[in-house]
C-alpha positions as CSV (number, residue, x, y, z in Angstrom):
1,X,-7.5,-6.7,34.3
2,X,-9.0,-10.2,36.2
3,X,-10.0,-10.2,39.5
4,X,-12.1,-12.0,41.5
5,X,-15.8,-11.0,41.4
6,X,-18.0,-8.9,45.2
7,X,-21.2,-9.5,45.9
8,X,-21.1,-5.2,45.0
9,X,-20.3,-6.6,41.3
10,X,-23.8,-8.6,41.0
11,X,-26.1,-5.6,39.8
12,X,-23.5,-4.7,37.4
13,X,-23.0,-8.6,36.3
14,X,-26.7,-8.7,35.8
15,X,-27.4,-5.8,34.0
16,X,-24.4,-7.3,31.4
17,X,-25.9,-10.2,31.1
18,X,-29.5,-8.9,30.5
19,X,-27.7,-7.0,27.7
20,X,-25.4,-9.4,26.1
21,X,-28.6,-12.3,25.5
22,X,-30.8,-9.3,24.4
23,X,-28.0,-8.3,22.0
24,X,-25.6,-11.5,21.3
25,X,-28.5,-14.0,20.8
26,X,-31.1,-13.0,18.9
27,X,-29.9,-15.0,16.0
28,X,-30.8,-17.9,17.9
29,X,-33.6,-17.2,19.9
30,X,-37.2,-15.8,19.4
31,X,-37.8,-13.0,21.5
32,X,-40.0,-14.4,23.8
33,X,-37.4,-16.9,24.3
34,X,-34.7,-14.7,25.0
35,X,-37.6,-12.4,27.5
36,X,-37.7,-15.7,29.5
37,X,-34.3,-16.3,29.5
38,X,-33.2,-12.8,31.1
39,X,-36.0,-13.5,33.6
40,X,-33.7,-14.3,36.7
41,X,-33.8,-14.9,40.1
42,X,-31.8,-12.5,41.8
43,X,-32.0,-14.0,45.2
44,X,-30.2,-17.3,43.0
45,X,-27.8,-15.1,41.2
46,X,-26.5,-13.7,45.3
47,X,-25.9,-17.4,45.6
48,X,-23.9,-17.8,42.8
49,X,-22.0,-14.6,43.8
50,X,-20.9,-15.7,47.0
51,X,-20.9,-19.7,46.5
52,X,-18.7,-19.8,43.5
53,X,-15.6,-18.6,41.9
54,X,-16.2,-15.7,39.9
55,X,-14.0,-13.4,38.0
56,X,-14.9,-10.5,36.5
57,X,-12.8,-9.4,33.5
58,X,-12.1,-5.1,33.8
59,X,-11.7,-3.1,30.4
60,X,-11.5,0.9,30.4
61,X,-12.5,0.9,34.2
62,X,-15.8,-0.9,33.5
63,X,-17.3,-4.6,33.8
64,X,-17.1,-5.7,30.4
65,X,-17.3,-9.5,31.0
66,X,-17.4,-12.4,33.9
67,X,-17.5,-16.1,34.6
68,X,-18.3,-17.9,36.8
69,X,-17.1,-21.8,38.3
70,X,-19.1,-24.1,40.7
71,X,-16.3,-26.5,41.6
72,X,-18.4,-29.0,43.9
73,X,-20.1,-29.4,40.0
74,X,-17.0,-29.1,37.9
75,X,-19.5,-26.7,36.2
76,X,-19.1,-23.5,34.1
77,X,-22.1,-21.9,34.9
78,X,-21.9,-18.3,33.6
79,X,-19.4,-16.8,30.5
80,X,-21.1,-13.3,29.3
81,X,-19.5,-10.9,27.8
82,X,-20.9,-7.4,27.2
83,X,-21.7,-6.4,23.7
84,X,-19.3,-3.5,23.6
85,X,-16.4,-5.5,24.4
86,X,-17.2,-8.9,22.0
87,X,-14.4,-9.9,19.9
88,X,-11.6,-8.8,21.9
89,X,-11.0,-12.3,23.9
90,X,-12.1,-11.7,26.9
91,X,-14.0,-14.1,27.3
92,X,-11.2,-16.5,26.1
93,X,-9.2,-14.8,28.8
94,X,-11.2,-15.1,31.6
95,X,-11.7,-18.9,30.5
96,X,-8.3,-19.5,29.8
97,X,-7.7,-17.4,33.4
98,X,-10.0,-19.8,35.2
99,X,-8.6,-23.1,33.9
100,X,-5.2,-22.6,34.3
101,X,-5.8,-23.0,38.5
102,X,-9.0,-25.0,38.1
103,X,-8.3,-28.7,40.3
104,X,-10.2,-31.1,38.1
105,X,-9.2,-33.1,35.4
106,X,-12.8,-32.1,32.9
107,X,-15.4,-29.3,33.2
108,X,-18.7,-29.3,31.8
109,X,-21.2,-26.5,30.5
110,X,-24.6,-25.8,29.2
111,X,-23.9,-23.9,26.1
112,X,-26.6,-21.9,24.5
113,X,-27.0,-22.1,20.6
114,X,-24.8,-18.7,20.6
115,X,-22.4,-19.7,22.6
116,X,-22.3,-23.2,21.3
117,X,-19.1,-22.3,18.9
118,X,-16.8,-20.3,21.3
119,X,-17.0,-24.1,23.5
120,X,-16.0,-26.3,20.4
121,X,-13.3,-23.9,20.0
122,X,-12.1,-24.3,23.2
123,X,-12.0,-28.2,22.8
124,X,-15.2,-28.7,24.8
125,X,-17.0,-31.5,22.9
126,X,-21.3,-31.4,23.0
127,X,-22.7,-34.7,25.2
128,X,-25.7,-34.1,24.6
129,X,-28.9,-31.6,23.3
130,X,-30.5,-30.3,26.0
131,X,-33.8,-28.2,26.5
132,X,-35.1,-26.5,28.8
133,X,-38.5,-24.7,29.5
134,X,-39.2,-21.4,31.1
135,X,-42.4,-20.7,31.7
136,X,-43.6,-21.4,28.3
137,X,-40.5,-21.2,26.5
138,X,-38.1,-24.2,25.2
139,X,-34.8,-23.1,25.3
140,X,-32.0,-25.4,23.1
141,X,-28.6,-26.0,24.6
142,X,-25.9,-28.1,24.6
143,X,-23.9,-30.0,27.8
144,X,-20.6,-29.7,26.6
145,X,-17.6,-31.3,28.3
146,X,-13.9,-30.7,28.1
147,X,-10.8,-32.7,29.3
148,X,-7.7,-30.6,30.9
């Protein structure tokens, strides 16, 4: 089941996250990458929870994957699913889900290296390498941009 994502759903979303990067990325990231990368701001995250559209995909009464829309930015910011529930297409649900009422003609999104695939799939095409550094990490990603 979709529904649209409380502020009450933000621990829950972070702790999925936290576990999908640990689990879903470390064939692409060192992990002292992937230690910066789960390093978040919740204070940011609250924002995010209350700023943007997010939807928060339900499976066997738990949280088992969310995204998350800044339409001011006609930006995909988050798309995590939890590693118990990969390969089931919820993520392609909840993407699908959030396109079909989305009121702009293209979206764009940072991809990581792990999620880089699941984009092109989706007919997002890559503009442009991107990196970025936390703390003294480099991180590789991709904008990615798709027409609808």
């Amino acid at each position: 089941m979709i529904r649209k994502a409380s502020i009450k759903d933000l621990n829950t979303c972070i702790i999925l996250f936290k576990q999908s990067v640990k689990t879903l990325c470390l064939k692409d990231y060192t992990q002292k990458q992937i230690k910066m990368w789960i390093k978040i701001d919740k204070e940011k995250w609250e924002e995010k929870f209350k700023n943007n559209d997010v939807f928060i995909y339900e499976k066997e009464g738990k949280i088992a994957s969310f995204i998350s829309i800044i339409n001011c930015q006609k930006m995909l910011d988050l798309l995590f699913t939890h590693p118990n529930f990969t390969k089931q297409g919820l993520a392609q649900n909840l993407l699908d889900f959030t396109l079909k009422n989305y009121l702009y003609k293209e979206i764009y999104t940072f991809a990581s290296l792990s999620a880089k695939d699941f984009f092109l799939k989706n007919n997002f095409k890559i503009v442009r390498e991107n990196e970025v550094k936390r703390n003294d990490q480099i991180l590789k990603n991709f904008l990615m941009k798709k027409e609808i």
